[in-house]
C-alpha positions as CSV (number, residue, x, y, z in Angstrom):
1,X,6.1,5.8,-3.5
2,X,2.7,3.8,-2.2
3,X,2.5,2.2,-5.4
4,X,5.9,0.9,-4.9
5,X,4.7,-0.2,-1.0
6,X,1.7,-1.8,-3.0
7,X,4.2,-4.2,-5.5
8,X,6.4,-4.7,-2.5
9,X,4.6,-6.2,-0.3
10,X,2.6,-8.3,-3.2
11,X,6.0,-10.2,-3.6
12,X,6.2,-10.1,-0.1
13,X,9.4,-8.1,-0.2
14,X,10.4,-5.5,2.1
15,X,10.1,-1.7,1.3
16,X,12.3,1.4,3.0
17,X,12.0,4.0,1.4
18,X,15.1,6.5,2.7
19,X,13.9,9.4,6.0
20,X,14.2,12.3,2.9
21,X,11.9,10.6,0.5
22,X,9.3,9.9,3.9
23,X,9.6,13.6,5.0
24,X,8.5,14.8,1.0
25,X,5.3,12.2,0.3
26,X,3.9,13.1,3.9
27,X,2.4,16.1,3.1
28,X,1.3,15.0,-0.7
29,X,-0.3,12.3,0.7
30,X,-2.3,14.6,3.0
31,X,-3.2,16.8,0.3
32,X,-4.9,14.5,-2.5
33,X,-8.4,14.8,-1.6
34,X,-10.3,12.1,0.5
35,X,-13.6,12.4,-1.1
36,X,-16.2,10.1,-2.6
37,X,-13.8,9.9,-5.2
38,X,-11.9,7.5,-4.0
39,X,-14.6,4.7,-3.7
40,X,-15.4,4.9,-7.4
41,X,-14.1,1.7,-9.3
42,X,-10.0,2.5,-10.5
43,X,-9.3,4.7,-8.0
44,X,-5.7,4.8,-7.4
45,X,-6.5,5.3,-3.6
46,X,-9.3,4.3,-0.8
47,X,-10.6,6.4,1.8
48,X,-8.1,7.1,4.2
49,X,-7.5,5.3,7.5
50,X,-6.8,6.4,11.2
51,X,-3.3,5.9,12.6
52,X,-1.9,6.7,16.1
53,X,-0.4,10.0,16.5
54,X,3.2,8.2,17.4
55,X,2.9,6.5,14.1
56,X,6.1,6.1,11.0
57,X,5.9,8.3,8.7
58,X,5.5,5.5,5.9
59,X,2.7,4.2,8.2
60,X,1.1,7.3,8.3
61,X,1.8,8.1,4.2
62,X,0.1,4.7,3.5
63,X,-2.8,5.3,6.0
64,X,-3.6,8.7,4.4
65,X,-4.3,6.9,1.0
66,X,-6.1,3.9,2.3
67,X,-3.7,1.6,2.4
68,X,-3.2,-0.4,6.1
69,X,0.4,-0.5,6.7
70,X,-0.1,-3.9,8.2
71,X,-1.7,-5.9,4.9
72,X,0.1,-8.6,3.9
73,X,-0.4,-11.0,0.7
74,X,-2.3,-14.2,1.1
75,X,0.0,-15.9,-0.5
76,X,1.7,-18.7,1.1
77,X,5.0,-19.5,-0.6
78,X,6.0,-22.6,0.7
79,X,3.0,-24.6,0.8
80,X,1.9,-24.3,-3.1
81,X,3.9,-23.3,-6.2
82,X,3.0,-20.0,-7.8
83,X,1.2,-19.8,-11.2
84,X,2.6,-21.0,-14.4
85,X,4.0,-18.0,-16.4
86,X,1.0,-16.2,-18.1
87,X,-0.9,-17.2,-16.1
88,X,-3.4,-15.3,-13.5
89,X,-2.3,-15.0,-10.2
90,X,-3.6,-14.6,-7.0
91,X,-5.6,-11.3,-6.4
92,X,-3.5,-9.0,-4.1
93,X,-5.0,-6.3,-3.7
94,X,-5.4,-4.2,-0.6
């Protein structure tokens, strides 16, 4: 589900996942370990992140495996055409 919030919001698309799916990844994304681990280079996830206590559930899902819920690509779609195809694009990652 994250990595799905990760492609998502690299095309700058929107992402909802449904309240049942929200309710299920909460506590697994509590429960992978936020150790060392996750600074080591490949790591699917990065330390975690605080969130308010009133926060989503997706915000808090995404916070818990070091994702910021409000990253946003650099890209600027209107202003410049995107790469040719093949070639590398812009780095988006969070």
């Amino acid at each position: 589900m994250v990595h799905g919030w990760d492609v998502a919001r690299a095309l700058d698309l929107a992402y909802a996942p449904g309240s049942d799916l929200l309710r299920a990844a909460l506590p697994i994304a509590r429960a992978v370990p936020d150790d060392d681990s996750r600074l080591a280079p490949g790591s699917a996830f990065r330390p975690g992140l605080s969130v308010a206590k009133d926060t989503g559930s997706l915000e808090q899902i995404l916070a818990a495996l070091g994702r910021s819920p409000d990253w946003r690509t650099s890209v600027i779609h209107d202003h410049h055409p995107g790469p040719e195809r093949g070639a590398a694009g812009p780095d988006t990652t969070c």
